[in-house]
C-alpha positions as CSV (number, residue, x, y, z in Angstrom):
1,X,-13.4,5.9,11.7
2,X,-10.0,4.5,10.9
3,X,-8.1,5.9,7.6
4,X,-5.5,2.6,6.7
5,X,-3.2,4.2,3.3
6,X,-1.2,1.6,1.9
7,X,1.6,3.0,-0.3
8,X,3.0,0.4,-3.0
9,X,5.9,1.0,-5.4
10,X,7.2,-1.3,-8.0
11,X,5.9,-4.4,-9.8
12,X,2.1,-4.2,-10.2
13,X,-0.4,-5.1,-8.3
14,X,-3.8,-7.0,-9.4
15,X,-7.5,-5.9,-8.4
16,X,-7.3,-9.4,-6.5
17,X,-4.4,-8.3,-4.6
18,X,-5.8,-4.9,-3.6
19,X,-8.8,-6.6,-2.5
20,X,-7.0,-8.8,-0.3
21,X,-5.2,-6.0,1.0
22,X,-8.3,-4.3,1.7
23,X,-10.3,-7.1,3.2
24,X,-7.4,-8.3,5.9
25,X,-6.5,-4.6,6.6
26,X,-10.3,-4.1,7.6
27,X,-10.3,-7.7,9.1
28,X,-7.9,-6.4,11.7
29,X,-9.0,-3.1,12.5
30,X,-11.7,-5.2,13.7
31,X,-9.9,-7.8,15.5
32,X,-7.2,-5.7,16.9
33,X,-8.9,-2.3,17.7
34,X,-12.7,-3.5,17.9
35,X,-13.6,-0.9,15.3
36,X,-16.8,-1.5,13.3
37,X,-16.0,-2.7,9.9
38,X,-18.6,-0.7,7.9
39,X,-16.2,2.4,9.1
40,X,-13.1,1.7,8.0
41,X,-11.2,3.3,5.2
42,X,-8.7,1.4,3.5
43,X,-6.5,3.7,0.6
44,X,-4.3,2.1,-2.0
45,X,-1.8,4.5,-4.0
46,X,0.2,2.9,-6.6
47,X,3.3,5.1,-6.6
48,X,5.3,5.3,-9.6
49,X,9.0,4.3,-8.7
50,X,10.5,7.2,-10.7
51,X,7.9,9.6,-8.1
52,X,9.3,7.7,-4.7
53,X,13.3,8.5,-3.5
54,X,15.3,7.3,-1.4
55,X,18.5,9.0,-0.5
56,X,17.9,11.9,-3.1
57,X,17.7,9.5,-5.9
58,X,14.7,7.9,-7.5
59,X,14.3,4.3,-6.7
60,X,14.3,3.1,-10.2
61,X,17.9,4.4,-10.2
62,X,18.6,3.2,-7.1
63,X,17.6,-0.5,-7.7
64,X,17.8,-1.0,-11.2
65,X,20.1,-2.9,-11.9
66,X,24.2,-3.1,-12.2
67,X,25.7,-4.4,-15.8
């Protein structure tokens, strides 16, 4: 039983989107590693950019941008 987490940060993402995600990401377990698609776990974790760092700072710092 594969686990797939896919971590996204920054603008937000739609139900459709995560679906997609979801659907393709199961799509190829099956293709690429012949795993039965009733078994796979797919994760989505919406990360808040102020909760993600890079370089000891948050990424909203990091990329916001320079006036």
């Amino acid at each position: 039983m594969p686990i797939v987490t896919i971590k996204l940060t920054g603008k937000p993402v739609t139900q459709a989107q995560k679906n997609a995600l979801m659907q393709r990401t199961n799509t190829m377990l099956q293709e690429v590693l012949d795993k039965d698609p009733e078994t796979n776990w797919v994760i989505i974790e919406e990360i808040d950019t102020q909760n993600w760092g890079i370089a000891g700072e948050p990424v909203t710092k990091r990329f916001a941008p320079v006036d």
